[in-house]
N, C-alpha and C positions, 0 to 999 in steps of 0.2 A: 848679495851674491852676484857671481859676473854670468855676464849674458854675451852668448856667441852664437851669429849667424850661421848656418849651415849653407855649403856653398858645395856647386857642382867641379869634381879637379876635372881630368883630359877624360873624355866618353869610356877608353877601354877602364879607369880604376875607378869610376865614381857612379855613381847614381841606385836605382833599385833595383836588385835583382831580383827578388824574388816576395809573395804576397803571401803572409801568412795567416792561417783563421785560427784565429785565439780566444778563448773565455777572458782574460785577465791579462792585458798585451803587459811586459815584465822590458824591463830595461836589460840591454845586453850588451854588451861588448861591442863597440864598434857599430851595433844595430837600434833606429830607432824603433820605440813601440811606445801609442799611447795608450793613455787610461779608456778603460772600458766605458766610460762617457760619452766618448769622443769617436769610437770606431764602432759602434754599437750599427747592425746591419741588417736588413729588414730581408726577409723571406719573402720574392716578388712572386714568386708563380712555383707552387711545390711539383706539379706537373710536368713544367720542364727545369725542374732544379735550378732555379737563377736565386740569387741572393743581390741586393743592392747596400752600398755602404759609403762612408765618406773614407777615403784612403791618407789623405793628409787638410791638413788646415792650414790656412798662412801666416803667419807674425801670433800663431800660438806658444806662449814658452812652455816648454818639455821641460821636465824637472830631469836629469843627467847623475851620475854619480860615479868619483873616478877613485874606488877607495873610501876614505875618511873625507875628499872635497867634492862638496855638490854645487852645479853650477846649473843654469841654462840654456838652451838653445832654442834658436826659430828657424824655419826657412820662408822665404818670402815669398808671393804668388809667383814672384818670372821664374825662382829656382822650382817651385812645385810643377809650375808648367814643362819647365824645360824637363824635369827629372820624367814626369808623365809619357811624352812625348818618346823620351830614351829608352824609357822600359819594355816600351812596344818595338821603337826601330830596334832596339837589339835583340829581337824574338823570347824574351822573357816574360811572355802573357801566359805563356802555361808553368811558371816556376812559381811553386805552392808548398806550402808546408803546413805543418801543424801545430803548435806551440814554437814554432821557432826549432823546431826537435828532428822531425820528422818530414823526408820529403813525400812528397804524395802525386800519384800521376791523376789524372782525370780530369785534373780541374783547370781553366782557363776562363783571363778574362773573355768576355764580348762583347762588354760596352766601356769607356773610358771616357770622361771627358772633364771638362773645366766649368765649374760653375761661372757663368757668368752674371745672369741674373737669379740671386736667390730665390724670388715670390715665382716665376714663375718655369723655372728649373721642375726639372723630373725629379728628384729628392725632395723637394715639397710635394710635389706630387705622392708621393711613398711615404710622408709623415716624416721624413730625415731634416734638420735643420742644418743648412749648410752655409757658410759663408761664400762670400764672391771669394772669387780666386781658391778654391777647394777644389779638392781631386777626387772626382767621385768613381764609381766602377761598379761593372755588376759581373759577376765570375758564376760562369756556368760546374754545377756540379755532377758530373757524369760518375763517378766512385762512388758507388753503393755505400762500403762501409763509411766513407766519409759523410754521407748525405743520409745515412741513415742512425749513425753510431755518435755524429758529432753533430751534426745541424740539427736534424729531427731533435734530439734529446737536449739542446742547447748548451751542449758541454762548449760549442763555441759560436760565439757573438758579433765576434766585429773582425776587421780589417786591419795587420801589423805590418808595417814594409821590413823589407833585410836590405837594407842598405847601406853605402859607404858614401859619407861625404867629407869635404874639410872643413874646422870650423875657424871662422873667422871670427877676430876679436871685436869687441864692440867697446865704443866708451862709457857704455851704462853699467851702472851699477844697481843691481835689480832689489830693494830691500824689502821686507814681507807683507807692507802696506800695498807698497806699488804692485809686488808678484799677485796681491790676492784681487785688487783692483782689473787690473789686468787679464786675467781669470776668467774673472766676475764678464768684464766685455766681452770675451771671446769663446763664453763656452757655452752652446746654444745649449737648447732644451728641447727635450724628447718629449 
């Protein structure tokens, strides 16, 4: 299967708009979402409603589907960085959703950042296994029904970006030894 990086175009058409809290992140059109493994988001303080999660991974392959052809895709730590960074200078820290369906007010981030050192990262800290170069965040939940009808009850779990990026071709060619190998390295444990 072919494998394409995912790359940032010009600031106004590309990067993440908006953070969505998902049970079961679903592949979309134009939008990435990964497996519920992977974005799986720990409940920091129910108090003052903070939740913490991983928001993306680096040089993890996404499994994509365009139709009948399914392919790959990664983006790498400088693109997750940079994408991070973006999402905040373009004031989309309060662009939230539900399933990718529904937008929702209340909710924003407050904490953003780049794992740098995994062992001794605040996500270790929290039980979250995270890689270097990972985009972690903790999104305040101020909406009642959200914080009570969706988090309380765990109808949602983790962390989906709605983003647009372009994807660049790569010379690899990914086949199910290498994809499950590959996997295997880069998918921590909860």
């Amino acid at each position: 299967m072919k494998l394409f990086e995912l790359i940032l175009g010009t600031e106004d058409e590309s990067g993440v708009f908006a953070i969505s809290l998902v049970d079961k992140p679903a592949m979309e059109s134009d939008f990435i979402a990964f497996n519920e493994n992977l974005v799986e988001f720990k409940t920091v303080n129910e108090d003052k409603r903070l939740v913490t999660g991983i928001v993306l991974i680096p040089d993890k392959p996404i499994y994509r589907s365009n139709g009948d052809d399914g392919y790959y895709v990664y983006l790498s730590s400088d693109t997750i960085e940079t994408a991070s960074q973006m999402y905040l200078l373009q004031h989309n820290h309060s662009n939230a959703t539900i399933e990718h369906a529904e937008e929702v007010k209340g909710l924003g981030l407050v904490e953003s950042w780049i794992v740098e050192d995994p062992k001794n990262d605040k996500t270790n800290a929290l039980g979250l296994s995270a890689e270097k170069g990972s985009w972690a965040a903790t999104m305040k939940i101020n909406n009642d029904d959200v914080w009570n009808n969706y988090v309380k009850t765990g109808k949602v779990n983790g962390f989906s970006i709605e983003a647009m990026f372009e994807q660049k071709p790569t010379n690899i060619e990914m086949g199910l030894v290498e994809l499950l190998n590959e996997f295997k390295k880069n998918t921590p444990t909860y």
